[in-house]
C-alpha positions, 0 to 999 in steps of 0.5 A: 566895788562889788555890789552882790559880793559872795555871801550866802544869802545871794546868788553868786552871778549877776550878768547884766544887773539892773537897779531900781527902787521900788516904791516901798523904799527897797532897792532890787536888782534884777539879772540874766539867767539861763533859766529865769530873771532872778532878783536881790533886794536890800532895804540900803543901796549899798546894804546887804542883798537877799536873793529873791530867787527867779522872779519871771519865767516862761514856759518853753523858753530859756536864756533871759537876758538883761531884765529891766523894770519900770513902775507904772500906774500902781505895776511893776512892768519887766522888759526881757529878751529870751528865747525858745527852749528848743533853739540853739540860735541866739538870734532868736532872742525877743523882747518880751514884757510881763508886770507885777504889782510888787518889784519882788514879782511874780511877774507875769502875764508875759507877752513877745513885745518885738520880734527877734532879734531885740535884747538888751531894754531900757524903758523911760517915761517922761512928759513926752511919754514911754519910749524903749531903747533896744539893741537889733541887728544890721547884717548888711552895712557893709563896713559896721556890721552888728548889734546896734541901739535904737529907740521906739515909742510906747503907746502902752507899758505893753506896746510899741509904735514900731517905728524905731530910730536909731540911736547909736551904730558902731564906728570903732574897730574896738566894737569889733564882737567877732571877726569873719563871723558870718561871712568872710571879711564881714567883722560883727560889731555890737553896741547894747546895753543902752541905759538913759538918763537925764541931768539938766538939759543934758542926755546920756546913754551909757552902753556896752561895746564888743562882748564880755570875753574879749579885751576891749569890752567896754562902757561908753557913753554917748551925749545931747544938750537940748530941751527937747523930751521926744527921745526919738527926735535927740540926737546922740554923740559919742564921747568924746567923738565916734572915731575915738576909744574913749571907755567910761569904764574898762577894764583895770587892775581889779576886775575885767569884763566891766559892761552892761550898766544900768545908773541910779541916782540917790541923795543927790549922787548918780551910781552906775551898777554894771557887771565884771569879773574879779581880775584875780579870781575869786577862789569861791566861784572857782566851780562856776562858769559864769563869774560876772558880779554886779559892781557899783561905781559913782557917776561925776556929771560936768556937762558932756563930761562923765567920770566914773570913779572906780574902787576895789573895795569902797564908794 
């Protein structure tokens, strides 16, 4: 079901939504932009969001990307690729940080985090201490081409190691984003959108494959079993195997273009919170371009089994 529907105390799109709670017990929702991060905040997790407006922006820069936000040691750090104002490749897309001492920003003293091309964040902190997922490319696997996850350590909330390993690469001709994209007979794959989380001994990734606008766009999610909390050293596998297409989440009967998640657990239950088009369209966003929506879905955990459970109009 739809967690932003239309109202007019929201903005109509929320590409690329991410959820947190902030320490003062709201839930704030963070999106892509063309112009700057905006945010939505409701004081219930499936209560009524109130847009907040654009909560990061930077001079000389546009296209802001897949927003994510940690709390650390009284801040609030925003993780965010954009791009500069004046190009026209999005390959130039960079991971940028900037922090806040409230969810609802602003936040700012933004720094470039990893040089280009890096999108699509999700910083965890555990016992082992901060790591980053991210999305790079390979424009050189001669069979998978594309957009793939890594991971990386965080000595700091505003520096990385700069060692990533790679996490998950594409296997599937469903991750196929663009045939003969750069070259001819070199298909472009991609996987991003990478979201962590832990339940017991098991480790999930929830990601996106192939791109919004084609028709098998997806969320997948790939899993480990261990003690082990350097989230460098795990070993991820596809689910239920990396020759298999296998959606988490795709689209059905209701909505399409079902991708980019981000997952939070309250009272006990896990929610995924991702984007998606209405399948009959919304009338009331008829005028607009982008008409991607930010929808939630609950999570049922059994071992390296998840289930979303999906409806059009309730939990």
């Amino acid at each position: 079901m739809k967690l932003i529907d239309f109202n007019p105390n929201a903005y109509p799109s929320q590409p690329d939504p991410f959820i947190l709670k902030g320490e003062n017990g709201k839930f704030y929702v963070y999106s892509t932009s063309v112009d700057g991060v905006r945010a939505y905040e409701s004081d219930s997790l499936l209560g009524e969001y109130k847009d907040l407006g654009f909560v990061f922006t930077m001079e000389g820069k546009k296209e802001y990307w897949a927003p994510s936000v940690i709390y650390v040691d009284g801040k609030y750090y925003m993780y965010v690729s954009c791009m500069p104002q004046e190009s026209d490749d999005c390959h130039m897309e960079a991971m940028h940080v900037a922090s806040s001492t409230s969810p609802c920003g602003p936040f700012i003293d933004a720094k470039q985090l990893i040089e280009p091309f890096s999108i699509d964040s999700h910083v965890v902190k555990n016992e082992s201490g901060m790591f980053i997922f991210y999305s790079v490319n390979d424009y050189d696997d001669p069979k998978r081409a594309g957009t793939y996850i890594v991971v990386d350590k965080m000595p700091t909330p505003e520096s990385v190691e700069g060692n990533p390993v790679t996490v998950l690469k594409p296997t599937l001709d469903e991750e196929i984003f663009q045939r003969d994209r750069f070259k001819k007979g070199q298909h472009w794959h991609t996987l991003e959108g990478a979201f962590y989380f832990r339940e017991g001994d098991y480790h999930y990734i929830i990601y996106s494959g192939n791109c919004y606008q084609n028709e098998y766009y997806y969320l997948g999610y790939a899993v480990a079993k261990t003690t082990e909390t350097d989230l460098t050293k795990i070993k991820f596998t596809k689910y239920p195997n990396e020759n298999t297409y296998m959606p988490l989440i795709a689209k059905n009967e209701f909505e399409e273009g079902t991708g980019h998640n981000s997952a939070i657990k309250v009272d006990g239950v896990w929610y995924a919170v991702y984007h998606g088009r209405d399948a009959v369209p919304d009338p009331r966003l008829a005028h607009l371009e982008e008409k991607r929506t930010a929808r939630i879905c609950k999570l049922v955990l059994d071992g390296e089994k998840m289930i979303a459970e999906r409806y059009a109009d309730k939990i």
